[in-house]
PASE-118245 format. One record per atom (N, C-alpha, C): residue in three letters; x, y negated, z. Coordinates in pm, whole numbers, plus 32768, in hexadecimal, padded with zeros to 4 digits. Atoms other than C-alpha are relative to their C-alpha. Layout:
N
ALAXYZ;...
***
This chain:
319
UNK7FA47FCE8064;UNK9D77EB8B1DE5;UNK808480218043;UNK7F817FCF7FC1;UNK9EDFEC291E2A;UNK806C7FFF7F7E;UNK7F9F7FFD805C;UNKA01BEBF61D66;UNK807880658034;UNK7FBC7FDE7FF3;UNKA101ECDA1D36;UNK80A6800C7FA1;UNK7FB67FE4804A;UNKA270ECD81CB7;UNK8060804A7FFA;UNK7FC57F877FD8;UNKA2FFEDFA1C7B;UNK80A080067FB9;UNK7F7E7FF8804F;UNKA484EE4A1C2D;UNK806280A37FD2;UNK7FD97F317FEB;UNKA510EFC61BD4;UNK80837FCD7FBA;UNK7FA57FC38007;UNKA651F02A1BA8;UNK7FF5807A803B;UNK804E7FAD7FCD;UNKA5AEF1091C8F;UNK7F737FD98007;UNK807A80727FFD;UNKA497F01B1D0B;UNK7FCE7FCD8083;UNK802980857FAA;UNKA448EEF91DDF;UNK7F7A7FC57FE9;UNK807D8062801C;UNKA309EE2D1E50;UNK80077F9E805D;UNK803F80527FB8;UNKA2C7ECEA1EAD;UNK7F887FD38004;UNK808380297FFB;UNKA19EEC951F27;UNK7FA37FB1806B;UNK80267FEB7F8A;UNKA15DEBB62010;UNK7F777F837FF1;UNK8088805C7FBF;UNKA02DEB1020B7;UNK7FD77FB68066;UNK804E80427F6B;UNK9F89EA4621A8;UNK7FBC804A803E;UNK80317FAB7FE2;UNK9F07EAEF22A9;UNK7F457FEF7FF8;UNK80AF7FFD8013;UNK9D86EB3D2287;UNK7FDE7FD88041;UNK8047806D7FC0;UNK9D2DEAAA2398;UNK7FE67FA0802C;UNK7FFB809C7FF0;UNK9DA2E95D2382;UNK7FEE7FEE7F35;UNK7FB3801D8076;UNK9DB4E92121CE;UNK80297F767FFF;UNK7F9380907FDE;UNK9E7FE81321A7;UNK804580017F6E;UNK7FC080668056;UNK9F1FE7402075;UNK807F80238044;UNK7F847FF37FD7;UNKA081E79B2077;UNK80A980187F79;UNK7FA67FDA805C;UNKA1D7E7A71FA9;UNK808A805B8030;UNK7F7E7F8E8017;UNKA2E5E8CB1F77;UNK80737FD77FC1;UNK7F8380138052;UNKA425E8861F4C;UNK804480847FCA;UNK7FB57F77802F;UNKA4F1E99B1E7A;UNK803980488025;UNK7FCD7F6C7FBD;UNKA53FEAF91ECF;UNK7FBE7FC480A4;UNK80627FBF7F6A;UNKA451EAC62018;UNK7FAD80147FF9;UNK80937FBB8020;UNKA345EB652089;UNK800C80AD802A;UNK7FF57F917FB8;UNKA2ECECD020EE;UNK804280547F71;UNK7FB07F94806E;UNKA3B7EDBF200F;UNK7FEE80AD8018;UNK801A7F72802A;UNKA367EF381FD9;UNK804480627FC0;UNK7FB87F8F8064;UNKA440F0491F64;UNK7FBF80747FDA;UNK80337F53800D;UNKA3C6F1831E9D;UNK806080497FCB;UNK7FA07F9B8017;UNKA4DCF2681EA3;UNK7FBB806E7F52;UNK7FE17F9F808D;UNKA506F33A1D47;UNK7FAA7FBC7F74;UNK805F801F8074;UNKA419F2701C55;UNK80237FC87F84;UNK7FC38014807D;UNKA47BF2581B0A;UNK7F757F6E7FEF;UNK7FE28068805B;UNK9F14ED8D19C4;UNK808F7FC28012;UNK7F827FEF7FD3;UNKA08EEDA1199D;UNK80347F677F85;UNK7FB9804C8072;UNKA17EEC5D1912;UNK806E8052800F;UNK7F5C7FE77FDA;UNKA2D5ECC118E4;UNK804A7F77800F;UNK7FBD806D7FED;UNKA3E9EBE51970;UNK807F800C7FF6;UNK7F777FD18002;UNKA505ECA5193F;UNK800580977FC0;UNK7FDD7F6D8034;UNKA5BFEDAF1890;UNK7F6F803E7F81;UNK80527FE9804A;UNKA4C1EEAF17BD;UNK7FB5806D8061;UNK804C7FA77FD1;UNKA3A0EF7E1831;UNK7FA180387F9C;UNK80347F8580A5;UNKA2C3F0B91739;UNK7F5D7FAB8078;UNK80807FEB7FBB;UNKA130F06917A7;UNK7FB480417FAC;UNK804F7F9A8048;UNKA02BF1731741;UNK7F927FD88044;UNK80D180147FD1;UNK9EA4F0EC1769;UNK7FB5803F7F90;UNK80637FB58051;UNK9DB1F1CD16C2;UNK8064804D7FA3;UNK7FBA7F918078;UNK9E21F2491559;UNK80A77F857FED;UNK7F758044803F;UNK9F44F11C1535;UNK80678004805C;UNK7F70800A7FBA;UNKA095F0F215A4;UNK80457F9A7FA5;UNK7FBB806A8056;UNKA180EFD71586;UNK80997FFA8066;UNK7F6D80447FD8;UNKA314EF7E1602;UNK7FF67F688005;UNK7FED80AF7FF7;UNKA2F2EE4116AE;UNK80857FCB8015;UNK7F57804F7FE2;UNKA414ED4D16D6;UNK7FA67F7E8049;UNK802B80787FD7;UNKA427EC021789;UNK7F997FBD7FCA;UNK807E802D8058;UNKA2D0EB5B1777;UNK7F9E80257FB9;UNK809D7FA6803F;UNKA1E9EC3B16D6;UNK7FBF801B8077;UNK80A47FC17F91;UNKA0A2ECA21791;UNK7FC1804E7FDA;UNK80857FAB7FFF;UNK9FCBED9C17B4;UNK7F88801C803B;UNK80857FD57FC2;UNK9E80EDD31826;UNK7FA680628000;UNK805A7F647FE5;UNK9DD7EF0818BB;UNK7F777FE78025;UNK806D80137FBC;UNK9C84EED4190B;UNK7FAA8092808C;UNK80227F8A7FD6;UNK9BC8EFA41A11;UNK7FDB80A27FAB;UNK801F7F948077;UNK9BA6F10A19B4;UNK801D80227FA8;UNK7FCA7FB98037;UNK9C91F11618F8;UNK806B8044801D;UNK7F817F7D7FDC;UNK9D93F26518E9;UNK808F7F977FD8;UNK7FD68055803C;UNK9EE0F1A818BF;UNK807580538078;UNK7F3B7FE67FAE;UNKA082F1CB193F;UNK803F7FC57FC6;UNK7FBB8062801D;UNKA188F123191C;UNK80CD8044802B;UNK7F577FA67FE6;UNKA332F1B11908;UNK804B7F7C8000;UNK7FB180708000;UNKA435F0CC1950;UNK808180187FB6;UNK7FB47FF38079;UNKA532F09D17F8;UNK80677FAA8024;UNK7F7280347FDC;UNKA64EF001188F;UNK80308005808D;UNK7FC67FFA7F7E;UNKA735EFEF1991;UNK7FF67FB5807D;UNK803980977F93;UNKA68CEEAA1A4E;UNK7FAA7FF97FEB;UNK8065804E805E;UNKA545EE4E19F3;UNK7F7E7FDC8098;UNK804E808F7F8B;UNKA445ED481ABA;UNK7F8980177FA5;UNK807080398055;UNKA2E8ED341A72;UNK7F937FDA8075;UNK804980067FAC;UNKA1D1EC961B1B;UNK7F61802E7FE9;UNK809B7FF1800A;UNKA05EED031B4F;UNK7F907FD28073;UNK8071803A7FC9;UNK9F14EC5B1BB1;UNK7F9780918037;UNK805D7F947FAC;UNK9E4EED641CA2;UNK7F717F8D8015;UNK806F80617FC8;UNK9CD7ECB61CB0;UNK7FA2808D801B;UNK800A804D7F71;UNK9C0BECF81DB1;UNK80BE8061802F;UNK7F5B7FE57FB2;UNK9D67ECEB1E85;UNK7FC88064806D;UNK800A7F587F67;UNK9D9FEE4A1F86;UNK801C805B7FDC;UNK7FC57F948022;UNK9E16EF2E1E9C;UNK807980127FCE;UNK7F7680427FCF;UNK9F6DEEB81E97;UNK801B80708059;UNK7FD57FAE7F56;UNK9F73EF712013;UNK802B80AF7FD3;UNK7FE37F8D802F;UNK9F88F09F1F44;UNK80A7801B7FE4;UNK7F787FCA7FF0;UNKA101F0681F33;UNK80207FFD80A0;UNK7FCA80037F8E;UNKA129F04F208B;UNK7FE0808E8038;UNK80137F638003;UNKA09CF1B32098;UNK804080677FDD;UNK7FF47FC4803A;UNKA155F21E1FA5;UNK80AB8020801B;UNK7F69803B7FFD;UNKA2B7F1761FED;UNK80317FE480A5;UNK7FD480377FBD;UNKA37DF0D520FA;UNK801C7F858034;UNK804880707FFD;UNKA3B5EFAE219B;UNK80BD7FF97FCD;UNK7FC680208036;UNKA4F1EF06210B;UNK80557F76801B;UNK7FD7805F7FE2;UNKA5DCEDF621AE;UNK80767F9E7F99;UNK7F7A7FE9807C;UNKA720EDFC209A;UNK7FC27F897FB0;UNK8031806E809B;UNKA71AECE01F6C;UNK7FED80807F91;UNK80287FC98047;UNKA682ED521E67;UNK7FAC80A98011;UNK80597F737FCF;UNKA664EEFD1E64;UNK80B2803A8033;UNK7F997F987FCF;UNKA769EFFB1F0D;UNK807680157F72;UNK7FAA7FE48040;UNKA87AF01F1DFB;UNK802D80847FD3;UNK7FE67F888029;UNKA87FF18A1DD8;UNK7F67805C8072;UNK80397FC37FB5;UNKA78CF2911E7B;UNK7FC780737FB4;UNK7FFD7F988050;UNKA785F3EC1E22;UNK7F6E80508011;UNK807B7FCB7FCD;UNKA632F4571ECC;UNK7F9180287F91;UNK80697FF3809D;UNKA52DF4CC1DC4;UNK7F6A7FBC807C;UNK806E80557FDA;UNKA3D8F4191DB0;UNK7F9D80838075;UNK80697FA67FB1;UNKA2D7F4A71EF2;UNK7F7F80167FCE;UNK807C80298012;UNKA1BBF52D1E61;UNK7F8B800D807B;UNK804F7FFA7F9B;UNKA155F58A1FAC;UNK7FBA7F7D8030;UNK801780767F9D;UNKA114F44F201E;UNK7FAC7FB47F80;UNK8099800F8093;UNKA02BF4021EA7;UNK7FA38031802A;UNK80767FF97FF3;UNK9F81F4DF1EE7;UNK7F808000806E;UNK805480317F83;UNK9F20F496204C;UNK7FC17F877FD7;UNK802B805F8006;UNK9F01F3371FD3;UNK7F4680087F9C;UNK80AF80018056;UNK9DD2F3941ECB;UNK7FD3803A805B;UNK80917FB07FE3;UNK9D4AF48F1F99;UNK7FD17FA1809B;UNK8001807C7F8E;UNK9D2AF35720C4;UNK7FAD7F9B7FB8;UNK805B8066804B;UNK9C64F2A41F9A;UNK804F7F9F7FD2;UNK8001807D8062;UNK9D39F1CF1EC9;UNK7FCF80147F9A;UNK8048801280CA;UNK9CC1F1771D97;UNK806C80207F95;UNK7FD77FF1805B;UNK9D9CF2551CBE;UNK7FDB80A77FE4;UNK801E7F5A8031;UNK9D31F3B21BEC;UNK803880107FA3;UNK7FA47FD68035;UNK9E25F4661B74;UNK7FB6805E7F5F;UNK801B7FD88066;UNK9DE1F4C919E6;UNK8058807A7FF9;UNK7FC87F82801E;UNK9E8EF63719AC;UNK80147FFF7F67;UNK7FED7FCE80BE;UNK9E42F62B1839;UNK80197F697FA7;UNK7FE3804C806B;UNK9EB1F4C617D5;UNK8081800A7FC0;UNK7F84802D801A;UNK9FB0F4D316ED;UNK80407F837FBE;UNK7FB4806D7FF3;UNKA0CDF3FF16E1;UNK801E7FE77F6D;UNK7FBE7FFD805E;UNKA115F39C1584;UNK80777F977FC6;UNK7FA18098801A;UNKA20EF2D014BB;UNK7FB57F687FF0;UNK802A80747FF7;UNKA202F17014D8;UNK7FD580017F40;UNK801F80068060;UNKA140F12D13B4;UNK7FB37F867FB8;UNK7FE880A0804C;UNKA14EEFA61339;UNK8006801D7F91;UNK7FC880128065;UNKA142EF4811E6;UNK7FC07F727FB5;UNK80258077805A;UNKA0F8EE3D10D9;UNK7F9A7FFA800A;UNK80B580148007;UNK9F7AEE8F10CA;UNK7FF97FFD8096;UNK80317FFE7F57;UNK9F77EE7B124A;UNK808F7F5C804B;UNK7FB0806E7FC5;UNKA025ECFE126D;UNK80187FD680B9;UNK7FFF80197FA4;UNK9FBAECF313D2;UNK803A7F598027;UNK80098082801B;UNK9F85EB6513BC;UNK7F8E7FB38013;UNK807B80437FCD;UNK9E48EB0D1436;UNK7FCC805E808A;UNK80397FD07FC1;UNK9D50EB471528;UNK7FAF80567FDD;UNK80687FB28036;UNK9C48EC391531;UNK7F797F9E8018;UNK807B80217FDF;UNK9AC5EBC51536;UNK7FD6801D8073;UNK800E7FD27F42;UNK9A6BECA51692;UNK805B80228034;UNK7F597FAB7F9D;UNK9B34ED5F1766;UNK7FE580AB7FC7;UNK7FAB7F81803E;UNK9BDCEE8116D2;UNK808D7FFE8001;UNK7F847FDC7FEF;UNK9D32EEF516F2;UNK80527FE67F85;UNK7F9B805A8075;UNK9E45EE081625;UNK805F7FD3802E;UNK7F7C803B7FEF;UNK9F95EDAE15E3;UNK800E7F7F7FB5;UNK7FBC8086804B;UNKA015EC2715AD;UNK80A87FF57FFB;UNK7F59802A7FCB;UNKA16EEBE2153C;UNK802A7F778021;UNK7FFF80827FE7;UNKA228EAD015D5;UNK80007FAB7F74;UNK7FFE80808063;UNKA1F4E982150D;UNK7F7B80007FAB;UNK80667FE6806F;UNKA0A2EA1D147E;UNK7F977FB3803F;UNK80A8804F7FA0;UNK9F2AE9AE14CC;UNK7FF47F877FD6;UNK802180A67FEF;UNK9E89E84914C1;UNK80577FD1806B;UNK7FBB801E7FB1;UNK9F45E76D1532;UNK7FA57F19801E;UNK8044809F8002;UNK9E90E5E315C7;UNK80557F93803F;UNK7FB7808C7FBB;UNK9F29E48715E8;UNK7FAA7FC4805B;UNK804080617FA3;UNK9ED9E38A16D8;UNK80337FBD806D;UNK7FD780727FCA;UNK9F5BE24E175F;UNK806D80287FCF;UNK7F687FE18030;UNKA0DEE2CC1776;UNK803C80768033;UNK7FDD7F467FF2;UNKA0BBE42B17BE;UNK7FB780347FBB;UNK80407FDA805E;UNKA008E54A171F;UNK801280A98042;UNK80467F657FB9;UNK9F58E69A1766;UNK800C80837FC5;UNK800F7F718023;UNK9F75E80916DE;UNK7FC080648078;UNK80597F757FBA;UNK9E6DE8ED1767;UNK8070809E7FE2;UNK7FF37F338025;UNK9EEDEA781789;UNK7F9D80458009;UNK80677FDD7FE5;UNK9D9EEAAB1800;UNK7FA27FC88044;UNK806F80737FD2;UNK9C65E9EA1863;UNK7F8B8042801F;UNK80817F8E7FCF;UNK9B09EA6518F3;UNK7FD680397FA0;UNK80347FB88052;UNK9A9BEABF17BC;UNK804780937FDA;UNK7FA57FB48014;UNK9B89EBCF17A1;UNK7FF980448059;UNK801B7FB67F8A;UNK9B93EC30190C;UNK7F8380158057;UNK80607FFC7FCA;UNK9A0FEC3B195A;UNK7FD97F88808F;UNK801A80647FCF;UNK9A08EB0219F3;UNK802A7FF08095;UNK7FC07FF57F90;UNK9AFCEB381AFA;UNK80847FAB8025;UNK7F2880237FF4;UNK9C74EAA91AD2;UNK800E7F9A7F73;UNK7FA38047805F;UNK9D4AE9D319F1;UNK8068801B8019;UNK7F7580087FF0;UNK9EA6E9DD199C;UNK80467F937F6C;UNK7FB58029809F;UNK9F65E8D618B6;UNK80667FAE8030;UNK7F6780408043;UNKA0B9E8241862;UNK7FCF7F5E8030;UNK803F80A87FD8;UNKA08CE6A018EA;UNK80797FD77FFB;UNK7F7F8059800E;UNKA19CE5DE1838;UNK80187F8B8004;UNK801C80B98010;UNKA1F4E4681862;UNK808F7FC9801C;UNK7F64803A7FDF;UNKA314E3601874;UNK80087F7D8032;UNK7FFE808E7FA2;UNKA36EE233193E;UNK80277FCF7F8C;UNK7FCB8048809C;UNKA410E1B917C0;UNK7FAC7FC97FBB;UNK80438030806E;UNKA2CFE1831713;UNK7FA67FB98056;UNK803180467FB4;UNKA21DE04E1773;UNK7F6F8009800F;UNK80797FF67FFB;UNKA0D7E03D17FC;UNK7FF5804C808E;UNK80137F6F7F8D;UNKA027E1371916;UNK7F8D80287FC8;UNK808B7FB17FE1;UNK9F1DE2231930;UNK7F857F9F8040;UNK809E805A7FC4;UNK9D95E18A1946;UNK7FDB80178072;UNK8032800D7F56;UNK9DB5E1CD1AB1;UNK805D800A8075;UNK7FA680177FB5;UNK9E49E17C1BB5;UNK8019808C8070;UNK7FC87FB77F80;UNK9DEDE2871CCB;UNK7F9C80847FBE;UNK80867F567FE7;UNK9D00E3F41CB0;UNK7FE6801B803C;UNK803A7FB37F8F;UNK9C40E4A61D58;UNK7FD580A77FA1;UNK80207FA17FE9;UNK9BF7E60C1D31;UNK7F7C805C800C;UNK8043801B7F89;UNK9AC0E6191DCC;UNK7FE180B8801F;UNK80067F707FD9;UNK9AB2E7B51DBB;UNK805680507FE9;UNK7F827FBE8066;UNK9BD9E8301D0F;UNK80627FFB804D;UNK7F4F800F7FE8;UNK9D12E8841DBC;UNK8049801A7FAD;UNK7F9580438096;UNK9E4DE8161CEF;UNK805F8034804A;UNK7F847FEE7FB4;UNK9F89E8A71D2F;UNK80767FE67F77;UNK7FB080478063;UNKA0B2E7FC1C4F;UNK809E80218010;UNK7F657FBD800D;UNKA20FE8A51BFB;UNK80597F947FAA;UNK7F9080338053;UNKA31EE7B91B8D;UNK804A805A7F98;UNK7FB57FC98027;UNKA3D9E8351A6C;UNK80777FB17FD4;UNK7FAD8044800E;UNKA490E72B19E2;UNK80077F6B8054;UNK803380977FC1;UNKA4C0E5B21A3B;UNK800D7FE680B5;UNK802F80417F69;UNKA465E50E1B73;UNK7F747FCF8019;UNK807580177FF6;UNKA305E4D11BF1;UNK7FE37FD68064;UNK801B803F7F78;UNKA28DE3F71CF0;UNK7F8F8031802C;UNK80947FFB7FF0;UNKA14DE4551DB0;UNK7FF07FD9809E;UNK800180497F8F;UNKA0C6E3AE1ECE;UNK7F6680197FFC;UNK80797FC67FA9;UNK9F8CE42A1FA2;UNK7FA67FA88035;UNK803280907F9F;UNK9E97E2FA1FE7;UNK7FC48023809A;UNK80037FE07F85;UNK9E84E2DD2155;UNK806B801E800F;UNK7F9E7FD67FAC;UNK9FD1E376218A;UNK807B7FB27F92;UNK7FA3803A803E;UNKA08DE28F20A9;UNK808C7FC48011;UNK7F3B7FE87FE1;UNKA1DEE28321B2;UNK8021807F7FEC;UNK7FA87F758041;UNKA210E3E22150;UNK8003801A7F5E;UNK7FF9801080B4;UNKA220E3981FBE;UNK806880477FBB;UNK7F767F9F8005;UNKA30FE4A61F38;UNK80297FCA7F32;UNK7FD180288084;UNKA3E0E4851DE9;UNK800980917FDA;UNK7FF27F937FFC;UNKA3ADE5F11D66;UNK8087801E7F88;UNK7F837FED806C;UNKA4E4E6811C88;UNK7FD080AC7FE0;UNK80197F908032;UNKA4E4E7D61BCD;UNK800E80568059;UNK80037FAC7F48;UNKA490E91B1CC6;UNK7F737FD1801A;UNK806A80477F96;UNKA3B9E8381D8F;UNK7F5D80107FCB;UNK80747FCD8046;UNKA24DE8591D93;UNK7FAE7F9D806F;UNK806B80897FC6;UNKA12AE78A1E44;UNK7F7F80548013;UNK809D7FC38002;UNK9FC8E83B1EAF;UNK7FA17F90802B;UNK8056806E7FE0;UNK9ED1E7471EA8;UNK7F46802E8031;UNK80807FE87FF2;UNK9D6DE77B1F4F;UNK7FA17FA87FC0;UNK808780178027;UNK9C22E7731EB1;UNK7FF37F59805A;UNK803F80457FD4;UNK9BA8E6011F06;UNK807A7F8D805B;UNK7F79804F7FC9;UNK9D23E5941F75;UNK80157F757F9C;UNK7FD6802E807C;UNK9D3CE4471E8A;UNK80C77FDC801E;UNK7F767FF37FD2;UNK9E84E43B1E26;UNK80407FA37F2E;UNK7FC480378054;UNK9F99E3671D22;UNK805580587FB5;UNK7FA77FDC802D;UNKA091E3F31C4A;UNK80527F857F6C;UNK7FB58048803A;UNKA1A7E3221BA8;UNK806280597FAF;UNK7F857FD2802D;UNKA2B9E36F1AA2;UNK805B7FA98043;UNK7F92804A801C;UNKA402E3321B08;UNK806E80177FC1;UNK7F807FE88071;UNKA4DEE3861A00;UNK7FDD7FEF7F7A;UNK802C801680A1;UNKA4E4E36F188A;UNK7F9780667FBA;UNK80957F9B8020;UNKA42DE49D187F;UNK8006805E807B;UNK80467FA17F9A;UNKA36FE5671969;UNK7FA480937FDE;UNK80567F85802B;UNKA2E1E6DB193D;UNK7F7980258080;UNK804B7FB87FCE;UNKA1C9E7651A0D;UNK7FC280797FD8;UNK804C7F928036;UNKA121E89D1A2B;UNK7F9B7FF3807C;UNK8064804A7FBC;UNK9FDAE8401AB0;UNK7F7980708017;UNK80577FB97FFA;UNK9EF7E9611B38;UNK7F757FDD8087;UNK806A802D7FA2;UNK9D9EE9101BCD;UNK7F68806D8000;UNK80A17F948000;UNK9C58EA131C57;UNK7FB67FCA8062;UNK806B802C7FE8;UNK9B20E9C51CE9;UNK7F837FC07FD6;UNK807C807D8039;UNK99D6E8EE1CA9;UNK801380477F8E;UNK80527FF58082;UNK9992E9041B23;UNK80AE80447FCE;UNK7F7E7F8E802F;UNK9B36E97F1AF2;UNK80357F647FBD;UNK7FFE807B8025;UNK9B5BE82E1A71;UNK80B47FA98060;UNK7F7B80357FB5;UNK9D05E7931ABA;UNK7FDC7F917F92;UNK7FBE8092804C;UNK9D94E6331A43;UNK7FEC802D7F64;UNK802A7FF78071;UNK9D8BE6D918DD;UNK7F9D7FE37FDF;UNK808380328066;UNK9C54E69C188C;UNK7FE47F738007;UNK801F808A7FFD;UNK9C59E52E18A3;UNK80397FDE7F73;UNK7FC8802E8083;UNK9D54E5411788;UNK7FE8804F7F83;UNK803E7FA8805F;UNK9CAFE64816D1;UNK7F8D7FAF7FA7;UNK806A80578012;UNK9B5BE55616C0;UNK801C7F947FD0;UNK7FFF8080800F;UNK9BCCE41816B8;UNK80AB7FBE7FCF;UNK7F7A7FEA8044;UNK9D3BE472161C;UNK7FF880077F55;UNK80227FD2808C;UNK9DA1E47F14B9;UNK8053807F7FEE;UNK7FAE7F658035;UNK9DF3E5CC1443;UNK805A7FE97F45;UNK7F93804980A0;UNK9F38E5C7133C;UNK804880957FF4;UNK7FE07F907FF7;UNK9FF2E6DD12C9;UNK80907FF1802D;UNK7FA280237FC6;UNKA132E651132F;UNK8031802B808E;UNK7FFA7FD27F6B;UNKA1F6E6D0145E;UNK80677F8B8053;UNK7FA4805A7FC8;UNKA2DEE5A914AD;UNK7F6E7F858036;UNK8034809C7FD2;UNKA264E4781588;UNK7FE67F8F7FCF;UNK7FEF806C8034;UNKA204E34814E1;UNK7FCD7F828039;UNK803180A57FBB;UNKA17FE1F51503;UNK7F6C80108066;UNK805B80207FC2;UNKA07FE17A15DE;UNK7F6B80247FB6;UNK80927FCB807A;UNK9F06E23A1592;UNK7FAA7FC68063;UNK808E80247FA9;UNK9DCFE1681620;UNK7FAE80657FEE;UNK80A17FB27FED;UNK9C9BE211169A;UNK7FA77FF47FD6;UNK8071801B8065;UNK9B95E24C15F0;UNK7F827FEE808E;UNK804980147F99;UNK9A64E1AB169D;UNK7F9F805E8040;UNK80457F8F7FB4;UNK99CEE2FF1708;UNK805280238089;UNK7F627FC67F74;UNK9AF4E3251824;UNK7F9E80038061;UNK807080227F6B;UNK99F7E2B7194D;UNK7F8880837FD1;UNK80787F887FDC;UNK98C9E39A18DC;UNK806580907FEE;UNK7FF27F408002;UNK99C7E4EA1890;UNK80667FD98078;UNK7FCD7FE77F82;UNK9A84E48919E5;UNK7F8780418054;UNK80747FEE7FAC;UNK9914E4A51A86;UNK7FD8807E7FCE;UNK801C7F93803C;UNK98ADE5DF19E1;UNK806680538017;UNK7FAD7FC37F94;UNK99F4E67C1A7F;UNK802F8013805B;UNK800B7FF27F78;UNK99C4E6271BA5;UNK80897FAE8039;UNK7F9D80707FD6;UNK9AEEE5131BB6;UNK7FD87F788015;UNK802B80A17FF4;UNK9AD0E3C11C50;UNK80A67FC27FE1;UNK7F8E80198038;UNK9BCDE2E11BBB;UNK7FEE7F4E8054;UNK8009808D7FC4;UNK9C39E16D1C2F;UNK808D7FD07FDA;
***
């Protein structure tokens, strides 16, 4: 898998990785990493500012926290509606990412260049498709207005994978122990490839989580601080135990077991995991969580005694 987070005012990418031929368990501290400029450019979250997305016949104006999901094959674009705007996207299988490095520059500066008058290259597009990336250019989609409304709440999931918008705070949401899970998308949705969800918890409410350590055993996890403080510690490498803060991010390998602690009153995650069955930490609290409609934190939620067989059926060993 490959993460990318992209920033326009013009537009910025980070994206970085371990190299392929060592993979390796590793954490990013904020604003590092390989950065990418694409001079002139006007499964996406937003994290900032507003962005227009067009998949198939819909269109929607995201803001902080909404999601969208394109599935393969589908025609789809995306305009950037403010003067800043951040969003991140999950590339599974990871390598087509490299398509900005084709497309763009390489990029040393914080953040993006502050002004740059250059218009976008399409020369260098269309070398990149005709070199074989995986993008075909539609001529006849049109762009229409964003077109949200009351009969279109955009508040759940879909049943398969098809092309949908969640707004923030929407979806199922599952307790368990003294955190709690919101899927944006789960294999069923993405053809049994990826996850992405919200992993909230607080050092305030007493109790812990029914486990002490995880394992993975096929799934790489890669974990974005948003709020809070989060401890995570790598068994086996437990003198390098980092305290992650917002920014920061953590890539965890398939089969790496590994801890994560709150340390603050509250903690956010954004918790994206591909491989094996597509199967992240959500689904422990999906199964063996209680689902409430509530979006605040509350008391302590025991496990329901299915936790051990739907850890094993996702391919998590727990301890």
């Amino acid at each position: 898998m490959s993460l990318d987070l992209l920033r326009f005012a013009t537009e910025s990418l980070n994206a970085p990785l371990p190299t392929r031929s060592s993979p390796t368990s590793y954490v990013l501290e904020q604003e590092q990493g390989e950065s990418i400029f694409i001079p002139g450019s006007g499964n996406v979250l937003k994290v900032l500012g507003k962005l227009q997305v067009w998949a198939g016949p819909e269109s929607r104006i995201l803001e902080a926290g909404d999601f969208a999901s394109v599935p393969p094959r589908t025609t789809h674009s995306f305009q950037i509606a403010s003067n800043h705007t951040e969003f991140i996207g999950l590339v599974v299988p990871g390598g087509w990412e490299r398509f900005f490095n084709k497309i763009g520059e390489p990029y040393d500066g914080p953040l993006f260049p502050s002004s740059d008058d250059r218009p976008f290259n399409v020369g260098k597009f269309i070398a990149a498709v005709k070199e074989g990336a995986d993008v075909h250019p539609d001529r006849e989609y049109q762009l229409i207005e964003a077109n949200g409304s009351l009969d279109k709440p955009d508040n759940s999931l879909p049943e398969g994978s098809t092309p949908y918008f969640l707004k923030r705070e929407e979806g199922p949401k599952y307790f368990l122990g003294n955190a709690s899970a919101s899927p944006l998308i789960t294999p069923a949705q993405s053809n049994v490839k990826f996850s992405i969800a919200y992993i909230e918890g607080s050092s305030a409410i007493a109790g812990e989580l029914p486990w002490s350590t995880l394992t993975l055993k096929n799934t790489h996890t890669f974990f974005r601080i948003l709020e809070g403080k989060v401890g995570l510690v790598l068994v086996g490498k437990e003198n390098d135990a980092q305290t992650l803060t917002p920014g920061e991010g953590a890539f965890v390998l398939a089969g790496q077991p590994f801890k994560l602690e709150w340390k603050s009153t509250y903690g956010r995650i954004l918790a994206f995991a591909a491989g094996g069955k597509g199967h992240g930490v959500e689904q422990l609290f999906i199964g063996a969580g209680e689902r409430k409609d509530g979006h605040a934190l509350e008391a302590f939620v025991e496990a329901k005694d299915e936790l051990k067989a739907i850890a094993e059926a996702a391919e998590i060993e727990m301890q």
